[in-house]
C-alpha positions, -999 to +999 in steps of 0.1 A: +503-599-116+543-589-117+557-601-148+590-622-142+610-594-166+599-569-136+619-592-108+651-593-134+643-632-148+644-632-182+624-655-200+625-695-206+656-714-212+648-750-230+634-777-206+665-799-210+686-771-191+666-771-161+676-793-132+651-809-109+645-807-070+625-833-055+612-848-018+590-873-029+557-847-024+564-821-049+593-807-077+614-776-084+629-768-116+661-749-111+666-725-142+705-716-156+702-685-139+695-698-106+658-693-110+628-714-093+603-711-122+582-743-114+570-755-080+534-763-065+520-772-034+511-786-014+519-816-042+523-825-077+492-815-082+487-782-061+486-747-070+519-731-085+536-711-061+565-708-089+554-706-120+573-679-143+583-715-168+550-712-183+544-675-180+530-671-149+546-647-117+566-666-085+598-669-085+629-676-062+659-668-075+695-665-064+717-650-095+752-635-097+757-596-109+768-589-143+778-610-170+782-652-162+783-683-176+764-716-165+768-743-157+758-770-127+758-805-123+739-834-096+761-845-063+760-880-060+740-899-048+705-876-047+686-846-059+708-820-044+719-798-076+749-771-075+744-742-095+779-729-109+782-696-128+818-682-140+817-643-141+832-620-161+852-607-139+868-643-131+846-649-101+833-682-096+800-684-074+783-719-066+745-724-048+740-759-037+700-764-037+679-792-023+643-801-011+649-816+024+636-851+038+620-865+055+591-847+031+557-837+043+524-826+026+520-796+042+557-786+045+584-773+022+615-768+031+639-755+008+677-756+012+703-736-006+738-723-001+757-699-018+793-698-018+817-676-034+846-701-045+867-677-068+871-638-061+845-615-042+809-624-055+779-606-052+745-624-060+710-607-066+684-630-047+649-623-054+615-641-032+580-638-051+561-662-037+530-664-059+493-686-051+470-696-076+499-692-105+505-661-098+479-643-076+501-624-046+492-629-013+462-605-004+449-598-039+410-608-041+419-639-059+436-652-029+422-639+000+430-644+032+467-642+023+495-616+030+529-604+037+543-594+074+578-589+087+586-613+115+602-597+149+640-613+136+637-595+103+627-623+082+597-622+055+568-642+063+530-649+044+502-671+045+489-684+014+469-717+005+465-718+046+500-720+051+527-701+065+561-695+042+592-680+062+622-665+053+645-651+077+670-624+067+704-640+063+732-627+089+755-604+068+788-621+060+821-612+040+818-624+003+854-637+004+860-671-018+846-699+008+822-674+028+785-686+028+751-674+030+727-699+035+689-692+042+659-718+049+625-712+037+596-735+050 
């Protein structure tokens, strides 16, 4: 099992400064650093495929390079959070994040953006998709399960008897306003 240190997530901030994704079947808690440390699924109640909060190894994180500050705040109306980290180096990089709707119970799909608003940005984006709390696909506690590379470049795997994709985002400039989003589901 990776440790969360090993994938460049530190450990646990304090639960109040975590913001929460929801679709009305399951929950995400966004970390400071732009870190997915708590989901399961298929529910609630399901295994964690996230689960670096309490120690365990998952994790999908999208988190600038170098030195930052955090911040983030709720658009109203909804559970769609933005992420907002200063840099050092005066760059300002947002990630809007959401769960969409209409929800399913054996479907996730999870939205998020990143934009560079201030100065060139580069982010560090990292997909450990855990079962079990933290078995990887194709160990002996989750068999059955395993990694493959799809024919458009994207990552795919089949855990819990469902399929997770991730296609490889289109290279674009990192100019202030550029975007990279990706869809995982």
């Amino acid at each position: 099992m990776s440790n969360p240190t090993d994938l460049g997530i530190e450990v646990p901030h304090v639960l109040r400064e975590y913001a929460l994704l929801a679709d009305g079947e399951r929950g995400i808690l966004v970390g400071p650093r732009g870190d997915y440390t708590w989901m399961c699924f298929p529910g609630w109640d399901g295994d964690g495929v996230f689960s670096s909060l309490i120690g365990g190894a998952g994790a999908y994180a999208v988190t600038p390079v170098g030195r930052f500050v955090w911040g983030g705040y709720y658009e109203h109306p909804g559970l769609i959070w933005r992420s907002r980290w200063t840099c050092d180096d005066g760059t300002v990089v947002e990630c809007r994040e959401a769960l969409a709707l209409p929800a399913s119970p054996d479907r996730a799909v999870i939205l998020r953006r990143i934009v560079a608003v201030q100065g060139p940005a580069q982010v560090r984006v990292v997909l450990d998709l855990r079962t079990q709390f933290g078995h990887p696909p194709g160990t002996s506690a989750a068999p059955r399960r395993g990694w493959h590379v799809d024919g458009a470049g994207g990552r795919c795997a089949r855990a819990l008897g469902r399929r997770a994709r991730c296609p490889a985002p289109r290279p674009r400039s990192a100019r202030p306003g550029a975007d990279v989003a990706a869809r995982c589901g």
